[in-house]
N, C-alpha and C positions, 0 to 999 in steps of 0.2 A: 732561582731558575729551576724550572722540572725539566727533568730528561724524559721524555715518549718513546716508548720504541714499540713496531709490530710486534704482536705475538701472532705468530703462524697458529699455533695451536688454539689459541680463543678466536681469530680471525680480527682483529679488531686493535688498536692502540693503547697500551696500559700504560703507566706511572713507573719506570725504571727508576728512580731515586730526588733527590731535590740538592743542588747543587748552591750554596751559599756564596755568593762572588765577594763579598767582606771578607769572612773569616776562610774561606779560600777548602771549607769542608762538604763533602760529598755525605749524603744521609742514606740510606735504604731501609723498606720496611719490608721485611721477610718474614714469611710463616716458617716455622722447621719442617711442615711437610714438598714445600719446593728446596730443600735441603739436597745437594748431590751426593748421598750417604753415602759413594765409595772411596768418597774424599775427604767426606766432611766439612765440605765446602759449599757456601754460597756463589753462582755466577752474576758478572757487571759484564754486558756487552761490549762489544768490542767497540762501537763507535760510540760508546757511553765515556768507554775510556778512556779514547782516542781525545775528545771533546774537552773533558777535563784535561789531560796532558795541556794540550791549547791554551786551558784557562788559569792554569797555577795551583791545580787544586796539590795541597800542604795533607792531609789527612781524608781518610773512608771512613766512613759510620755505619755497621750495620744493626739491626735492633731487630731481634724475633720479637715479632708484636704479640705469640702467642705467648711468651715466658716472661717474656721483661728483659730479659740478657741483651747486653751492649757489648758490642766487640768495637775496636777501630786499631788504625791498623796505617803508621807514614804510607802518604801515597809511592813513594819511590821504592819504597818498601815491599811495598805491593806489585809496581812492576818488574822487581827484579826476581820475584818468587813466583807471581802467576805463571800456571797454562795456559795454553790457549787451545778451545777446543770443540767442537761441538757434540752436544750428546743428545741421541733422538733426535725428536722433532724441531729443535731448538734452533737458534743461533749462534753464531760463534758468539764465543764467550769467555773469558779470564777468570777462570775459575783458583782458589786459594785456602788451602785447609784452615781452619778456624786456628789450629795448633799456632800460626805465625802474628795471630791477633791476640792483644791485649784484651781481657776482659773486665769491662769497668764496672766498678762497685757500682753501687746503686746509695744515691746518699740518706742517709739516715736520719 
């Protein structure tokens, strides 16, 4: 399943992440420059996370498409450590310092 959400700032609908109803994993693909560098955190909107809650998601996946780095990170995990917050132009959002996420090898 993909998650849509507006972006106010392009004006338009993008790809918030890809949500697997099998294996019950949430994916995202992030550049490091949409990074919220005084956190060091990537944000998951709020009805992005709301929806997964819903749906049982077990695990988050994030992947900087520009590096290769894998993080992921128990979902419960994750809502008991997110903010919640908006910054600028944005939407609310659950934002989580990378510090709380596993980073996965890359296999060899």
């Amino acid at each position: 399943m993909v998650f849509k959400v507006y972006n106010k700032c392009l004006g338009r609908e993008v790809t918030a992440g890809h949500f697997n109803s099998k294996t019950k994993i949430f994916y995202k693909a992030v550049s490091t420059h949409s990074k919220l560098l005084v956190l060091n955190a990537y944000g998951i909107e709020k009805c992005v996370v709301e929806e997964l809650k819903e749906r049982g998601c077990k695990l988050i996946q994030i992947e900087e498409i520009n590096t290769g780095n894998m993080y992921e990170i128990d979902f419960d995990k994750f809502i008991e450590k997110a903010i919640l917050r908006t910054f600028g132009n944005s939407t609310e959002q659950y934002y989580l310092p990378l510090k709380y996420f596993t980073k996965v090898e890359k296999a060899s």
